[in-house]
N, CA, C and O atoms as a MOPAC input file, in Angstrom:
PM7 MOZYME 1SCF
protein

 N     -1.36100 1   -76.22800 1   169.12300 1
 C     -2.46400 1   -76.99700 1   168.58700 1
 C     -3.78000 1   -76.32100 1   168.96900 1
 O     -4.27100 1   -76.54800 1   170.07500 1
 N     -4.27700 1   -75.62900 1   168.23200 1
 C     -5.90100 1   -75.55400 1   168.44200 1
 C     -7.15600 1   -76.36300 1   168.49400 1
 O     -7.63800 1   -76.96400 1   167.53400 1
 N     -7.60700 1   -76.32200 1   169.63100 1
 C     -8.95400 1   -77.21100 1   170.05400 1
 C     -9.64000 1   -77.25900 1   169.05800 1
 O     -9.37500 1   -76.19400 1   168.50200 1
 N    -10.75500 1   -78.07500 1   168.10400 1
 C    -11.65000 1   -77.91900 1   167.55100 1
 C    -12.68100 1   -78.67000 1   168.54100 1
 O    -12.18500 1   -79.63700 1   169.11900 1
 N    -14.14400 1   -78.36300 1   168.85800 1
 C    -15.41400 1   -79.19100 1   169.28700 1
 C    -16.50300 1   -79.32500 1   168.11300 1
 O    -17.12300 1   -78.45400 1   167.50400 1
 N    -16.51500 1   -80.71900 1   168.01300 1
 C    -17.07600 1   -81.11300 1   167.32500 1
 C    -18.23900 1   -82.00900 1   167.19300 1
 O    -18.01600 1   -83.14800 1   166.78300 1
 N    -19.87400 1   -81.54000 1   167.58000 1
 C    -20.91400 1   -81.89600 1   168.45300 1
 C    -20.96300 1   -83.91000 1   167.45600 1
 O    -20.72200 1   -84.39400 1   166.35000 1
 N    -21.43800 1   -84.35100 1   168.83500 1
 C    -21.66200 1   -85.94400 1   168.77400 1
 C    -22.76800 1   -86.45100 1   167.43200 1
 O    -23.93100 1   -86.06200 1   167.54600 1
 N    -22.41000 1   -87.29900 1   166.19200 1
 C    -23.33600 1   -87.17800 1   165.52400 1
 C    -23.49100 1   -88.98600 1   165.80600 1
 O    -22.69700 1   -89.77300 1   165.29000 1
 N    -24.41500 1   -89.34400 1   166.52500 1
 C    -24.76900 1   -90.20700 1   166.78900 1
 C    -24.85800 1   -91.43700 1   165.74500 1
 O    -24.98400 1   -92.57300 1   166.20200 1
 N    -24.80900 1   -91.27700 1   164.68300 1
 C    -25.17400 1   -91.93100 1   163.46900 1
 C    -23.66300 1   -92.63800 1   163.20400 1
 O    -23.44000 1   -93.64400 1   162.53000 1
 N    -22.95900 1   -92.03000 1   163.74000 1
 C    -21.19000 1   -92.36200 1   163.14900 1
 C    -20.64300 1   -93.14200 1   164.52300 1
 O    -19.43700 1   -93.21700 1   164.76000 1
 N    -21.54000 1   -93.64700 1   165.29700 1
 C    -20.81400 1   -94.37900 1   166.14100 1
 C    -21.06900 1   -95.74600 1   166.58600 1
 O    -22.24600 1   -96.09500 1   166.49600 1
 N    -20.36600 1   -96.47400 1   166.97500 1
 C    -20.48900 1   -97.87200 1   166.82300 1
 C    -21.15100 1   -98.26400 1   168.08700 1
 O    -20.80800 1   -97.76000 1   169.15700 1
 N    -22.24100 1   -99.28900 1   167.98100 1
 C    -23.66300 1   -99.92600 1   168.46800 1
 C    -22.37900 1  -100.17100 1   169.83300 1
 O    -22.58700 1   -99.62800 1   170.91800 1
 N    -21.40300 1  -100.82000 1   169.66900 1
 C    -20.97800 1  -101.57500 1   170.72400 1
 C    -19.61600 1  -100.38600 1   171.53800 1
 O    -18.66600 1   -99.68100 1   171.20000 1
 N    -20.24200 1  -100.74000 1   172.55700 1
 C    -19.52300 1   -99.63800 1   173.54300 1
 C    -18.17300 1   -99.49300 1   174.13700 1
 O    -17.78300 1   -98.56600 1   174.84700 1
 N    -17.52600 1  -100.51600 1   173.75800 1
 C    -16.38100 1  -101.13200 1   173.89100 1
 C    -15.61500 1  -100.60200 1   172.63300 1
 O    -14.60500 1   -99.90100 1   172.56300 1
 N    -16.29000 1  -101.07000 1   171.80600 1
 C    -15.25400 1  -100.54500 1   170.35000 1
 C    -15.02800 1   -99.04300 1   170.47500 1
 O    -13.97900 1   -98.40600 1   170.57000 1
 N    -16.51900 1   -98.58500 1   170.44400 1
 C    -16.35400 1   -97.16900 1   170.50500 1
 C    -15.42400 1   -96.80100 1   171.33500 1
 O    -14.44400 1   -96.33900 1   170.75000 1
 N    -15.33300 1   -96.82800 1   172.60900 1
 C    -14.35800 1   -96.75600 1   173.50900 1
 C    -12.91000 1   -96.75700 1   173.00800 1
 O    -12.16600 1   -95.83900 1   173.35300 1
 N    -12.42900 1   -97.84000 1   172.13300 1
 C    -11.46800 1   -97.84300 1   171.65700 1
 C    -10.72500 1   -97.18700 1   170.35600 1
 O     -9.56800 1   -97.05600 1   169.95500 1
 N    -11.89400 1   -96.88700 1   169.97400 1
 C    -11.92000 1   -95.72500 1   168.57600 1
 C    -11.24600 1   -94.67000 1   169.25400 1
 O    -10.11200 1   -94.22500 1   169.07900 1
 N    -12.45600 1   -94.23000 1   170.34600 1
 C    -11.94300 1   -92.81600 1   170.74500 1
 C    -10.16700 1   -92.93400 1   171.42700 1
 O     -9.31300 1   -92.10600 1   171.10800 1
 N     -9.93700 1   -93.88500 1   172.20000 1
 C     -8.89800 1   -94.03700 1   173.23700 1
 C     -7.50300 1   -93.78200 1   172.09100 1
 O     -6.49500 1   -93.12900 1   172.36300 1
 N     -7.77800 1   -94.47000 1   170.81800 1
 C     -6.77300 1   -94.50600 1   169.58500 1
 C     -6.47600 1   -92.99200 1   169.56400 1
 O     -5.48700 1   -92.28600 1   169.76300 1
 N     -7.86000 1   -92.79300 1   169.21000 1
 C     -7.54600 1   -91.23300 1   168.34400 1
 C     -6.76400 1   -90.26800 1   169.66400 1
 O     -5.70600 1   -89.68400 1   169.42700 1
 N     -7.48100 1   -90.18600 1   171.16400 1
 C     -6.53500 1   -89.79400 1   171.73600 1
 C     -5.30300 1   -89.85200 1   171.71800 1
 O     -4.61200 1   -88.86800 1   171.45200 1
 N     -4.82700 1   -91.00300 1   171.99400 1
 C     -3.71800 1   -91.20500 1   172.66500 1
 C     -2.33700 1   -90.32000 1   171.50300 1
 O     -1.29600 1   -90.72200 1   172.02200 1
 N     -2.06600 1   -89.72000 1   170.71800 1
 C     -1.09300 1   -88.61400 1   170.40100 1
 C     -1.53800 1   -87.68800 1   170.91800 1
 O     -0.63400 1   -87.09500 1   171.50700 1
 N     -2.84800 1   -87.01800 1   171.07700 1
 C     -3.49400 1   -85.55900 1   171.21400 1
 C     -3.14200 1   -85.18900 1   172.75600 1
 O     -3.10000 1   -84.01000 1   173.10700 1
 N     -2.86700 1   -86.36200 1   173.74700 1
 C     -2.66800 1   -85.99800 1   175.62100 1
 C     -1.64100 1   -86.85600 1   175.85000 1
 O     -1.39000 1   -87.96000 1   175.36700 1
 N     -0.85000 1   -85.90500 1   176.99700 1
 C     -0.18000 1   -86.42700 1   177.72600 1
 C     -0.27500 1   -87.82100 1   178.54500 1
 O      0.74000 1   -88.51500 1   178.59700 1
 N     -0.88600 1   -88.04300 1   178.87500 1
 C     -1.88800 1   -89.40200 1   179.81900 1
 C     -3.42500 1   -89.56300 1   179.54000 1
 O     -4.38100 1   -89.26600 1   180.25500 1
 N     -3.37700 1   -90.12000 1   178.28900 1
 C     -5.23000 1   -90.29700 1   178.11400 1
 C     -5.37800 1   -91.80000 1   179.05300 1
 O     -6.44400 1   -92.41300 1   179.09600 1
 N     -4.65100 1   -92.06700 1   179.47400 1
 C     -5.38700 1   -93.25200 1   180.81800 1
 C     -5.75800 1   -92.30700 1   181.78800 1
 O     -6.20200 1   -93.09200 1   182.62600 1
 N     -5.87200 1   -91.41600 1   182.18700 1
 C     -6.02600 1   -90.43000 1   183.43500 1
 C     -7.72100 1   -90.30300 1   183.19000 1
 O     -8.00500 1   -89.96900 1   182.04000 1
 N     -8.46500 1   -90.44300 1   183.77600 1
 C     -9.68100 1   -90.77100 1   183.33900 1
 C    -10.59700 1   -90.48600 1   184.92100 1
 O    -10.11600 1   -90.84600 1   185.99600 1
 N    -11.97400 1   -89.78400 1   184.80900 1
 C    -12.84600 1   -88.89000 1   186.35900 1
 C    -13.49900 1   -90.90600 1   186.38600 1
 O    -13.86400 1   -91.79200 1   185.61300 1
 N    -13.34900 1   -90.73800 1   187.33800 1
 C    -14.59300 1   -91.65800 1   188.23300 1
 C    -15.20600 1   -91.09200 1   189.61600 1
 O    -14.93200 1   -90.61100 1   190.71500 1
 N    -16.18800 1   -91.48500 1   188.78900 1
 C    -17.45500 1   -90.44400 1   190.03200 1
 C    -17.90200 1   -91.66100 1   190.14400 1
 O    -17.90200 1   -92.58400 1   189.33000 1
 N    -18.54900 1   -91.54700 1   191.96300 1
 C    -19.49300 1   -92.31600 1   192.71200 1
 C    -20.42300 1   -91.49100 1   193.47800 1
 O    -20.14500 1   -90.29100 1   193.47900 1
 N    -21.36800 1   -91.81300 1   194.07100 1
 C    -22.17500 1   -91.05800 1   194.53100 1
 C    -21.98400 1   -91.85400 1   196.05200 1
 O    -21.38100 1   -92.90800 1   196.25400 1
 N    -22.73900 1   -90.94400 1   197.09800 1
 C    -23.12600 1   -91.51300 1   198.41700 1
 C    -24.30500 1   -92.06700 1   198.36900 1
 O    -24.95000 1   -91.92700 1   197.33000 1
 N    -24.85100 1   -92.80100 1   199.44000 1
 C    -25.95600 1   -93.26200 1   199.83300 1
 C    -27.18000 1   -92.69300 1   199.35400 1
 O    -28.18000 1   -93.05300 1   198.73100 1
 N    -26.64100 1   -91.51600 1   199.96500 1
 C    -27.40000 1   -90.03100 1   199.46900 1
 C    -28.04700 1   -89.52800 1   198.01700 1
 O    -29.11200 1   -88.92700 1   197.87400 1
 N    -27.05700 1   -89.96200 1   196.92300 1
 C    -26.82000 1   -89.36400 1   195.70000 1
 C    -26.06000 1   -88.65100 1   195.61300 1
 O    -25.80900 1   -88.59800 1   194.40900 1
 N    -25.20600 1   -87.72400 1   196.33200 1
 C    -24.27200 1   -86.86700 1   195.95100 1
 C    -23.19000 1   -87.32100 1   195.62700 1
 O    -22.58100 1   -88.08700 1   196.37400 1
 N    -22.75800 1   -86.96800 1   194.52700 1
 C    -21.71100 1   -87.16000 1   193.62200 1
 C    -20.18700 1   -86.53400 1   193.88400 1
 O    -19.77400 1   -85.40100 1   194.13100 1
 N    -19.47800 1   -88.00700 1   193.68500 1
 C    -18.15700 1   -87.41700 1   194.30800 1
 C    -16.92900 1   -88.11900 1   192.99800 1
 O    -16.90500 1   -89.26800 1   192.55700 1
 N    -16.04800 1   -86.98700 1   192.65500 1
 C    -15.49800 1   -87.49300 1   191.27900 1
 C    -14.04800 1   -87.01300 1   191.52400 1
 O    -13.75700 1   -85.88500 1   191.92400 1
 N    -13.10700 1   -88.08100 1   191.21300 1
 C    -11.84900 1   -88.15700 1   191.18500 1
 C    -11.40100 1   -88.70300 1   190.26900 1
 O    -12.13800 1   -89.34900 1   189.52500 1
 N     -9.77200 1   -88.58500 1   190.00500 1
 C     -8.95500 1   -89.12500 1   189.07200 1
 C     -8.78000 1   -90.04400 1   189.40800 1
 O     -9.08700 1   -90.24700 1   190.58200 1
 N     -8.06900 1   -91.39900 1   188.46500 1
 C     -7.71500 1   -92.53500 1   188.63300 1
 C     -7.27600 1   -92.61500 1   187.38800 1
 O     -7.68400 1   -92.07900 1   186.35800 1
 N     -5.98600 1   -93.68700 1   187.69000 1
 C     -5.36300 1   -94.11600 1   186.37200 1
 C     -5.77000 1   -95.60400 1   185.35800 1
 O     -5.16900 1   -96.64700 1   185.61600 1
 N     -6.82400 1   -95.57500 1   184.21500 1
 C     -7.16800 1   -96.67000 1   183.51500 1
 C     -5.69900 1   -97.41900 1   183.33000 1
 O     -4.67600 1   -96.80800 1   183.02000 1
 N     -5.78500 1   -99.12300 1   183.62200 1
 C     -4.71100 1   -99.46200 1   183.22300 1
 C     -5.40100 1  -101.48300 1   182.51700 1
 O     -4.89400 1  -102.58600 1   182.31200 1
 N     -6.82900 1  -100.79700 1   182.41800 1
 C     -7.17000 1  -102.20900 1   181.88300 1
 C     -8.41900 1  -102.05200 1   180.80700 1
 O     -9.50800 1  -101.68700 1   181.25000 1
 N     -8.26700 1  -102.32400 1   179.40100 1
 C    -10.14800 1  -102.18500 1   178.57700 1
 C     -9.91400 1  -103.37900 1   177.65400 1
 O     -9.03800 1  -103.42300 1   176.79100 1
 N    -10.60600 1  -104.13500 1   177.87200 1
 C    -11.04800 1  -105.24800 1   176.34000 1
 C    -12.11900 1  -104.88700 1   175.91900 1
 O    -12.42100 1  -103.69400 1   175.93500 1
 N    -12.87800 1  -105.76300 1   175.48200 1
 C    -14.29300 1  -106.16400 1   174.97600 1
 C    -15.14700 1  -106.00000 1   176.08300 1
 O    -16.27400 1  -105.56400 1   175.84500 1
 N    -14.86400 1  -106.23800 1   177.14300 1
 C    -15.58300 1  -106.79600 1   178.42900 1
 C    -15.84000 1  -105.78200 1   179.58000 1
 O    -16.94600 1  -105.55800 1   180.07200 1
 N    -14.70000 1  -105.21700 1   179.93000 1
 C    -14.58800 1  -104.50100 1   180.84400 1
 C    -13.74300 1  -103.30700 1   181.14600 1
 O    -12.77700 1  -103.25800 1   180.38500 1
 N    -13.78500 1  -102.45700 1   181.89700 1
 C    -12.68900 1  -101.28100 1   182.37400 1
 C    -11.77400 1  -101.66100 1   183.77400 1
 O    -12.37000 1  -101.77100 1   184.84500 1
 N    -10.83700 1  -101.78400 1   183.72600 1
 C    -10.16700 1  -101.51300 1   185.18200 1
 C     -9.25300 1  -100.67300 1   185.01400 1
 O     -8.71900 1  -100.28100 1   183.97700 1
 N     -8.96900 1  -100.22100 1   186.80400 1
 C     -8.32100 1   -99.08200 1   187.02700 1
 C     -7.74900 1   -99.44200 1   188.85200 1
 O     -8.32000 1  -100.13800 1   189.69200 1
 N     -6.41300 1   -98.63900 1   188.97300 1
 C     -5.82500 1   -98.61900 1   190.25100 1
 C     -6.60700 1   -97.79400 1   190.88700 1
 O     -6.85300 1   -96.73300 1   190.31400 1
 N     -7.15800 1   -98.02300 1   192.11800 1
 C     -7.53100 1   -97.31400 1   193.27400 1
 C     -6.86400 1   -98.00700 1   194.68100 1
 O     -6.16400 1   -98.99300 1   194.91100 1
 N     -7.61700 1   -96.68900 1   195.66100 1
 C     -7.19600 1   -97.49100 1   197.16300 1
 C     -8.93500 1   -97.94800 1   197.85900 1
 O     -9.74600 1   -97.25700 1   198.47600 1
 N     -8.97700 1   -99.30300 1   197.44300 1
 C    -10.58900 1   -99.61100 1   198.04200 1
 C    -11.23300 1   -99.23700 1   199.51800 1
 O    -12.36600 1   -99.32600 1   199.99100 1
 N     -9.36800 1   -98.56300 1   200.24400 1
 C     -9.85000 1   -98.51800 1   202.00300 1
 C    -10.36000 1   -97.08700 1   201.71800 1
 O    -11.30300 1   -96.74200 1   202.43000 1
 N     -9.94100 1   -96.24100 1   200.86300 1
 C    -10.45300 1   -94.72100 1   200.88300 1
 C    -12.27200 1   -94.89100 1   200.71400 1
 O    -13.06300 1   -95.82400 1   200.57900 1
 N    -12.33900 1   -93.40900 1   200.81600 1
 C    -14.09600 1   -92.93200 1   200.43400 1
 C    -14.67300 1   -93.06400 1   199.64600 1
 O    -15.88100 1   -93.25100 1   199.50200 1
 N    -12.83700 1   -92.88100 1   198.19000 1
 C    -13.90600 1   -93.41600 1   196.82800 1
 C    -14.25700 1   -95.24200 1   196.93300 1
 O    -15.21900 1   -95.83400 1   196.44400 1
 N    -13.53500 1   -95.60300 1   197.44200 1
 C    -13.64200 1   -97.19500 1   198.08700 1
 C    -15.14400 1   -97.65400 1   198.67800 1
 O    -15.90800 1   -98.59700 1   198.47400 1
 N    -15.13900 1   -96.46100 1   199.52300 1
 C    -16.47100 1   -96.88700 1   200.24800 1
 C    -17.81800 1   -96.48100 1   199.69800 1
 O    -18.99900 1   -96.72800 1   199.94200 1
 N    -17.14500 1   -95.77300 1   198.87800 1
 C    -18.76300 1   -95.50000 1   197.90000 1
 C    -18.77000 1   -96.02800 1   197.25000 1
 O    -19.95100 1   -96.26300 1   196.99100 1
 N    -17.61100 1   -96.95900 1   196.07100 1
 C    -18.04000 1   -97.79400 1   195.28700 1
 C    -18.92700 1   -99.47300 1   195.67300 1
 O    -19.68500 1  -100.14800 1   194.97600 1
 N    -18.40500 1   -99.67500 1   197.05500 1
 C    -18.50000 1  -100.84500 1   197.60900 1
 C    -20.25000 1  -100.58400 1   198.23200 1
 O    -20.95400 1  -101.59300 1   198.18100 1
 N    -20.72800 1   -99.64800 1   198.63500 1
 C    -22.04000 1   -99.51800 1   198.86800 1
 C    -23.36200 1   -99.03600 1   197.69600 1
 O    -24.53900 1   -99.39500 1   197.66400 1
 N    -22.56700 1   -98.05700 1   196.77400 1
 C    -23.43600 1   -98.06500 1   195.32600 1
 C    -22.97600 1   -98.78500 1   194.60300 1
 O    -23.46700 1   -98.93500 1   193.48400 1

């Protein structure tokens, strides 16, 4: 399968961020192995940015969730930023 990139034309995407979300998640999901595999970055106190994997296992209308371990670092940076 060859990659195509195909720059963002802002005009073709839907106001609500959720849908969009789900547009794209559709069209993935034949193209990858695990399109729940998804970066979450947090930053420190500081600002420096710290980004790991995690597995999405929740999206409605409303919200995103995902499995983590809240005692880890990415834990403690989400819980202070």
């Amino acid at each position: 399968m060859r990659e195509t990139w195909v720059p963002l034309d802002v005009s073709n995407v839907d106001p609500d961020p959720f849908r969009q979300f789900q547009s794209w998640f559709d069209e993935a999901r034949p193209l990858m192995p695990e399109p729940e595999a998804v970066a979450l970055v947090t930053a420190t106190l500081y600002g420096a940015p710290s980004a790991r994997m995690v597995l999405l296992r929740h999206h409605d209308q409303r919200s995103f969730g995902w499995y983590t371990n809240y005692e880890s670092r990415k834990g403690d940076e989400l819980e202070a930023n």
